[in-house]
Structure formats: C-alpha cells, structure tokens
LUMDRENLO-238915 format. One line per 4 residues: number of its first residue (from 1); their letters; for each residue x, y, z of C-alpha. Coordinates in steps of 0.5 Angstrom, whole numbers, plus 500, padded with zeros to 3 digits. Example, Ala and Ser with C-alpha at 12.3 -4.5 7.8 and 13.67 -1.06 7.14 Angstrom:
1	as	525 491 516 | 527 498 514
This chain:
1	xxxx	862 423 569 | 864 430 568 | 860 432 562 | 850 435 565
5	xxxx	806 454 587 | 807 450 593 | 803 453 598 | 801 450 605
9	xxxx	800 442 607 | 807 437 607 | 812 436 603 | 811 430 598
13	xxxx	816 424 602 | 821 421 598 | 818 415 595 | 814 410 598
17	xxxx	884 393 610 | 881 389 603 | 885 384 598 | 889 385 592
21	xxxx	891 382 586 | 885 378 584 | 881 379 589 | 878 383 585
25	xxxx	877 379 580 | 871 376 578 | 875 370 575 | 871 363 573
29	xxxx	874 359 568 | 871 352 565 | 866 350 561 | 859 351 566
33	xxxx	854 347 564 | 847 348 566 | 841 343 566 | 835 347 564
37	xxxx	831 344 570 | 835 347 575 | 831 350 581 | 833 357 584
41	xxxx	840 358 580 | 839 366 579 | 848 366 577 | 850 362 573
45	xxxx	858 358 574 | 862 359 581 | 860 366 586 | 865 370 583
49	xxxx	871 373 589 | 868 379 591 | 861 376 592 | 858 375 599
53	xxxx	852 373 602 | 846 371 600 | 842 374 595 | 834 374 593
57	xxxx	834 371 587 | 832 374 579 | 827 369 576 | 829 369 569
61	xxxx	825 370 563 | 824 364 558 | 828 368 553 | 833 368 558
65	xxxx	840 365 557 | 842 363 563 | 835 358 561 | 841 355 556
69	xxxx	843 348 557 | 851 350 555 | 854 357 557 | 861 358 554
73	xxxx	867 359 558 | 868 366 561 | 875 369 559 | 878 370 567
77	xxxx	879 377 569 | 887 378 569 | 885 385 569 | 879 388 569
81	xxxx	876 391 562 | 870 395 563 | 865 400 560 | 861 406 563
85	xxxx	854 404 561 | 850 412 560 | 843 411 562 | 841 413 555
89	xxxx	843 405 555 | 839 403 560 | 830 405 557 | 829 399 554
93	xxxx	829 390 555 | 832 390 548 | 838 395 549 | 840 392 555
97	xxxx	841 386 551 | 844 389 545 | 849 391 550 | 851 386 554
101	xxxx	852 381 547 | 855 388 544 | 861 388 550 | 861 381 551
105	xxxx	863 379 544 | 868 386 544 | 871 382 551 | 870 386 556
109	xxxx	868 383 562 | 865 388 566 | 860 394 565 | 858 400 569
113	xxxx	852 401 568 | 848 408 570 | 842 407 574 | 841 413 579
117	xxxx	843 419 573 | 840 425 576 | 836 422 583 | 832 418 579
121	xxxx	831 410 579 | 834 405 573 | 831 400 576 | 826 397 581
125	xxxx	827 403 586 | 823 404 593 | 826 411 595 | 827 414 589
129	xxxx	822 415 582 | 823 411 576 | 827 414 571 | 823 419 566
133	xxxx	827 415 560 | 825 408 561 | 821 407 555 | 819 399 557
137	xxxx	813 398 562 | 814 397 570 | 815 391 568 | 821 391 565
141	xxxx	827 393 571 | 834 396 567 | 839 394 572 | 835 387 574
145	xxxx	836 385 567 | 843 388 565 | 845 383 572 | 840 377 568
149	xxxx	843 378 562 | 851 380 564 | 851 373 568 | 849 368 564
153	xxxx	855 372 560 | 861 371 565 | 861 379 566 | 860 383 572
157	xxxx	856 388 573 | 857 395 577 | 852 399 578 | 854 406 577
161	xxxx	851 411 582 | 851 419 581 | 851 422 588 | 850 429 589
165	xxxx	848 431 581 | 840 430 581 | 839 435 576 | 840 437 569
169	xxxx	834 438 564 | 831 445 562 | 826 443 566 | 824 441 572
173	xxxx	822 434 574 | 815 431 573 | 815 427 579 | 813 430 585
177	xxxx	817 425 589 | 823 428 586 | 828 430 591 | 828 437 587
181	xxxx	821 437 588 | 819 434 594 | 826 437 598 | 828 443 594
185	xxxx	832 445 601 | 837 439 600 | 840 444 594 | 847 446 594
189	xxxx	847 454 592 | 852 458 588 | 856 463 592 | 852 468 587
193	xxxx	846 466 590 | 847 465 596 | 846 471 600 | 840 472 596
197	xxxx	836 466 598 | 839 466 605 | 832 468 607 | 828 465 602
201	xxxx	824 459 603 | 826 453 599 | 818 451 599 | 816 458 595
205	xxxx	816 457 589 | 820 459 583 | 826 457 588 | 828 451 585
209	xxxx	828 456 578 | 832 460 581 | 838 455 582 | 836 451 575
213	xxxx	837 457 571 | 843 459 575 | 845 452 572 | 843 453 565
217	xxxx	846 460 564 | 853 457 567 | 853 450 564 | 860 450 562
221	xxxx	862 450 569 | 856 446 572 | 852 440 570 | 846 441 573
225	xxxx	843 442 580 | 848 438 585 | 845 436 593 | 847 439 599
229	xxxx	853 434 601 | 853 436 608 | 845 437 609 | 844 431 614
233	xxxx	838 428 610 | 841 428 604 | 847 423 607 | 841 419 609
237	xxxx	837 418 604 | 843 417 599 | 846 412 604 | 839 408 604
241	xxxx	840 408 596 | 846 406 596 | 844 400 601 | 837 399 598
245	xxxx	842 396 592 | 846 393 596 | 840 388 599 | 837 387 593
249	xxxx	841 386 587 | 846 381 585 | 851 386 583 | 859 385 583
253	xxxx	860 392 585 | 858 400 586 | 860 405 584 | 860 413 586
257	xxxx	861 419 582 | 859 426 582 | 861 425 589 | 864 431 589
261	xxxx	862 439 590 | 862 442 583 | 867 447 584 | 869 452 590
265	xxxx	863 456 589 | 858 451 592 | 855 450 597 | 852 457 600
269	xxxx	846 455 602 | 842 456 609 | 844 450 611 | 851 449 609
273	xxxx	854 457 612 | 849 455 619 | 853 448 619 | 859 451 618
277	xxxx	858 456 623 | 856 450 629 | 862 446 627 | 867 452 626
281	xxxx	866 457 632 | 867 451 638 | 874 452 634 | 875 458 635
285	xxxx	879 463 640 | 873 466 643 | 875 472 641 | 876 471 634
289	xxxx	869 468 635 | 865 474 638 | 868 479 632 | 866 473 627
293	xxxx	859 472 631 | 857 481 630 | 860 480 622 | 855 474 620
297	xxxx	851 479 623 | 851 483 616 | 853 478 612 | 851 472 611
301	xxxx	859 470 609 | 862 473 614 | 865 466 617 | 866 462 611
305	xxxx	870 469 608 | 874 470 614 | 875 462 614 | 878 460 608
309	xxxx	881 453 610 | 875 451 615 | 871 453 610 | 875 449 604
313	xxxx	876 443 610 | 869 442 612 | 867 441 606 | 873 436 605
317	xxxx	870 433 610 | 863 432 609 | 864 429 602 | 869 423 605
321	xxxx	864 422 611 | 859 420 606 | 864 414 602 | 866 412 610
325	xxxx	860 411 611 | 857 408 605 | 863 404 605 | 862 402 612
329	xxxx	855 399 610 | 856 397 604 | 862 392 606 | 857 389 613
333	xxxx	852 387 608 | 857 384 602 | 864 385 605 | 867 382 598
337	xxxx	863 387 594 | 867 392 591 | 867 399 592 | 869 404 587
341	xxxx	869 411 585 | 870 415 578 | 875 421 581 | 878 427 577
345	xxxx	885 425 575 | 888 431 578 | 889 430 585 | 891 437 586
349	xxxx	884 439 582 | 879 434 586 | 882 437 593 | 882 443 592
353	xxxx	876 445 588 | 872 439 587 | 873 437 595 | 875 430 592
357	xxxx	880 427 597 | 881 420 594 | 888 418 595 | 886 419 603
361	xxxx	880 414 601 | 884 409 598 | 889 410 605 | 885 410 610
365	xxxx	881 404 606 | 874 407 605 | 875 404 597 | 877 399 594
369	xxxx	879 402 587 | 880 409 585 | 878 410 576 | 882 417 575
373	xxxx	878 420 569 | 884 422 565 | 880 425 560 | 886 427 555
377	xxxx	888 427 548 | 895 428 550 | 899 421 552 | 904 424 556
381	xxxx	898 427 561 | 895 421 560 | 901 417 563 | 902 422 568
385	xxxx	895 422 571 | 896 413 572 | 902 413 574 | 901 418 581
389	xxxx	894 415 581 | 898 409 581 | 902 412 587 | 895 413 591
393	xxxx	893 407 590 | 899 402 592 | 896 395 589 | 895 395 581
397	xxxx	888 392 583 | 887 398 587 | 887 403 579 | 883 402 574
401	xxxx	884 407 569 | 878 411 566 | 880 413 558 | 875 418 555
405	xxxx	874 414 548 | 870 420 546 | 874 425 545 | 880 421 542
409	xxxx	882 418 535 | 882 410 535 | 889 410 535 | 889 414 542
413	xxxx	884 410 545 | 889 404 543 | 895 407 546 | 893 409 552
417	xxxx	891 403 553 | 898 400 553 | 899 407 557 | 895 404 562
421	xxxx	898 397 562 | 905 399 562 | 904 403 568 | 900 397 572
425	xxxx	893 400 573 | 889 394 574 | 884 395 569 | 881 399 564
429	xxxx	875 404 564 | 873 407 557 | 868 412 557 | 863 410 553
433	xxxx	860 404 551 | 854 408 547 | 859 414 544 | 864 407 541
437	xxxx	857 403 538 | 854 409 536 | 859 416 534 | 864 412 534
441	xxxx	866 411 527 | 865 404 523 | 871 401 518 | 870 394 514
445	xxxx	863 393 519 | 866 393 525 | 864 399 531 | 870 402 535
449	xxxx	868 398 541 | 869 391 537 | 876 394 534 | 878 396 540
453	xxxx	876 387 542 | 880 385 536 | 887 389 537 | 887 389 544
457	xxxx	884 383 548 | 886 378 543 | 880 377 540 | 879 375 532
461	xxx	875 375 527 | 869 374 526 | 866 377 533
C-alpha cells in the first residue's frame, strides 16, 4: 500500500468482457459435512463462481480444520468484506492461523494477504528468495497455509502482489538471488541520478547504495527501490511470478499494487531514456528528430525534456502493458479467477503522476475490480473518491472501496462503511487487519476489528 563488490563472473540468475453482480462472489450456502476419510478434498463445500481449472492439491495437516467432520455454514458474499493482510502477518503457522480465525469470527469473507512485499516469496516460490521474515522452518508456506486455513472457513483468499516496490530496508537484501542483488539494471533511477549513472555500470559496486540512499534520504515521497516498468526482463520475470501463483496455488484472486511509478521523477534510467528514445523517434518528424539526435548528445534528457507528453505516455503505456498481459495469462489459466488492483483514489493523480491509468483498465476489460485507497479522515472525500471510482467502474461488482482504518477514529471506519455502501461499491477493503487486531484500540475486550464485525456485519456477541 501507499506507505516503504561485484567484479567479474555472471550475475546470480533470479531463482532456481467479465461477469457482474455476483460473479464475483464467492457464495456457498449450507451446512457442508465432510467425512473425515474423504480422499484428495483440498476445498471444501462447492467450488466457489470465479474458480476455474484443475487445481494440484493442498495435503492437509492433521491439525487441519478442513479434517473436521462438520463445517459450519459460510455466510453468502452479498458484498464483499475484506482485509489487507500486511506480510508481517504472514512469518508464521500460528499468525496465519490467529488471522484467519480472527477475520472470520469479525465476518469478513475475504483477505488479501501480502505474500511478494519487496520482490521476495511469502510462500513456496521457484523465481523469487523467500522472504527474510519467515520466521517458521521451509517447511512451513504463508500462502499455502492462509488457503488451507481460510478454505476450511468459507473465506477467499487473494493473494496481494507488489509489482514495482522490491525494496525498502536500510540495507540491501541478503540473498543473492534478490533482483536487486542479482539484477541492479532492472532498477528505476531518480531524475536526480540519472544523468550520473548514465554511464555507470549497474554491476559496480556501490550502484544499488547510490539508488537506496537516494530512497532513504527521500523517504516521504518514495517507499524504497521500485523496478524499471519498461525494462523488458522485468515485465518477464514479474509476469512468470504472477503465473507461478496462478498454476500453483488454489486462490480465488490476485491482486496488484504498486504497480505504478513512484511519481514523475522515476524512471531515468539507461535503459529507460534508450527505450523512450527507440520508440519516440520513428514518431517524430525527421527533422524534429535530427535536432533531438545532436541535443541527447550533450544531455542525456534531451529527448524526454523536449518531449513531455511521449515521455509521460510511454511511461503510461508500459505499466498498462504489463496488467494487459498478466490479465491476459491469468484468465487462459483460471478464466474465473478475479483480477484485482489496489489504485490511488485520485484518478487525476494516478494518471498523471503515478501513471496509474486504471479507468481505461477497467473499460478495456484488463481488470475485474478496481480498490481505490481512499485513504482520507474527511467523509466528504471519501465519498467523492467511491463515487467517481464508481463512475469508472460501471458494475457495483467491479469497486470494492479500500478504507484506511489506520488513520481513523472507529467512528470514521464505521461511517465510510455506510459511505461506501450507499454509493454501491461491491465491496469494502480495510487497511489493515494487523493495525485493527493490534494498534487499534480495545474496548470492553473486543479488538476494532470484532467492533467493526458487531456493528456492521450483523454479528452478535459472543464472537
């Protein structure tokens, strides 16, 4: 979410239109009895709507509750109540499980559960190191077990994808399968440093400091080190990892975030004013472009400084590519699996400057649902935010509404949650479950997240 020596030899290789309504919906209703010598079940109760395909099996545990002989009835989606799941959550057997049962009893039937935070694996990845966090043996696999546990439970799982942030510590990553490690020219450079590293080899060392520091000194504009959206190996190896989930994990959807730019001041890269260049120049009158060809001489800028709306629209283009084509081979592999994105609210904002051009997604019908982070204290903007998101997306089923829980009273979560409702968005999406069973203040026992169960899900006491 929005807040995060090398000398000779090779690198280290990276390792190793759509429905509505309640299409979406991942709707059971009954009482699902299970024998407990039932063979080959990795899912209990019918396959949910937006399921597809076969799908290889999760052996349970024996401690497992998808072992149990009864399962309770799951509430039907009528709208969709979720949580953004932080990877902090994720190190552990015991938290997965503490979270499932947490948002289940609180009624939410969905989770979106962080398993690639900064180019790294909460879960049992073949292109990507695991993640330095995961605290339990390799035995143990977050996302395998969030499905296990939140299947036996009627909840769907999304797995929650950041795309271009791959970095955010002081330090640089210890694996030297990290992209960052392994492939520091698929970095995004800063407008400030790009003239300087224009010539640098991305393989000396001190490279990838120069770009963390430069993240670290301006940390209240950018989270960390992002990925270069038009470097081609990037799009590659993002989409391999995105298909890698897809083929081997029983999830009900993906999600992207972070896929964006950081702002207007990325990507000056090598690579990226070279591609610009190839791609602008065939546009240009020849003229025009013999005049920019001897300025780029002196300046590495001359085409994209004399060039601003090409430069802006190929970088447009290049993050709209990659949700095309993830879209694309996500929906050949599991055409019910739905496809989701956490965007900025301000559509103006996440065009211009984050490249972000989500309402043509949705209309050209490369993404299922549109989460606007409408990340506010002030109701009025809020409501301003769902309804053009509403606008965009046509369908209620298509605008889930993402409500920053964490920088709200409990009142204000509760009414943008009427806000949100009244404006017809499909669904809600509170950041976070970590900050609500955790920071969130605790009344009479209960944590804000069972509150918010209680007095807007219909639930009653006791949980």
């Amino acid at each position: 979410m929005a807040f995060g020596s090398r000398k000779g030899g090779p690198r280290s290789p990276i390792s190793t239109r759509r429905p509505s309504g309640y299409a979406f919906v991942h709707s059971r209703a009954g009482v699902l009895v299970v024998l407990l010598g039932l063979v080959g079940c990795s899912r209990v109760g019918t396959e949910p709507s937006f399921a597809s395909g076969p799908r290889a099996p999760l052996e349970p545990r024996p401690d497992d509750p998808i072992a149990a002989a009864l399962v309770q009835p799951v509430r039907p989606f009528e709208e969709v109540r979720g949580l953004w799941v932080v990877r902090s959550t994720m190190t552990s057997a015991r938290e997965v499980r503490e979270m499932v049962e947490s948002a289940d009893a609180a009624g939410f039937n969905t989770i979106l559960v962080q398993i690639r935070g900064r180019a790294d694996a909460f879960y049992d990845s073949r292109l990507e190191p695991r993640a330095e966090s995961v605290t339990d043996g390799l035995g143990f696999d977050p996302l395998g077990d969030a499905i296990r546990e939140a299947h036996a439970r009627g909840i769907a799982v999304h797995a929650w994808v950041n795309t271009h942030l791959v970095w955010s510590s002081g330090a640089l990553p210890r694996s030297p399968q990290h992209l960052v490690n392994a492939h520091p020219e698929w970095l995004a450079v800063p407008e400030a440093l790009g003239r300087a590293l224009y010539t640098a080899d991305a393989d000396a060392a001190g490279y990838e400091q120069r770009l963390l520091q430069y993240a670290r000194d301006n940390s209240g504009t950018v989270e960390g080190l992002y990925s270069s959206p038009s470097h081609p190996e990037v799009k590659e190896h993002v989409y391999n990892v995105w298909m890698d989930l897809t083929d081997r994990y029983d999830l009900d959807g993906i999600h992207f975030d972070y896929v964006r730019f950081p702002s207007g001041d990325f990507d000056y890269s090598s690579g990226a004013l070279h591609r610009f260049r190839a791609w602008v120049s065939p546009r240009l009158p020849a003229a025009r472009r013999r005049a920019l060809d001897v300025a780029a001489i002196e300046d590495p800028y001359g085409f994209v400084d004399a060039l601003p709306g090409e430069w802006d629209e190929f970088r447009r283009m290049h993050i709209t590519d990659l949700v095309r084509r993830i879209y694309r081979g996500v929906k050949a592999r599991r055409p019910r699996m739905v496809v989701s994105a956490a965007v900025f609210a301000n559509q103006d904002d996440a065009f211009r400057n984050r490249y972000q051009d989500w309402p043509s997604w949705l209309e050209e019908g490369i993404l299922d649902v549109a989460v606007p982070m409408a990340y506010t204290v002030d109701n009025d903007r809020f409501q301003r935010f769902i309804r053009a998101g509403r606008e965009a997306a046509g369908p209620r089923a298509r605008l889930w509404a993402g409500i920053g829980a964490y920088l709200d009273t409990e009142n204000g979560t509760l009414e943008k949650i009427d806000l949100a409702r009244s404006e017809g968005a499909g669904g809600i999406i509170l950041f976070s479950y970590d900050w609500a069973v955790t920071d969130g203040s605790h009344t009479g026992g209960l944590t804000i997240l069972e509150r918010i169960g209680r007095a807007k899900f219909g639930l009653r006491d006791p949980f």
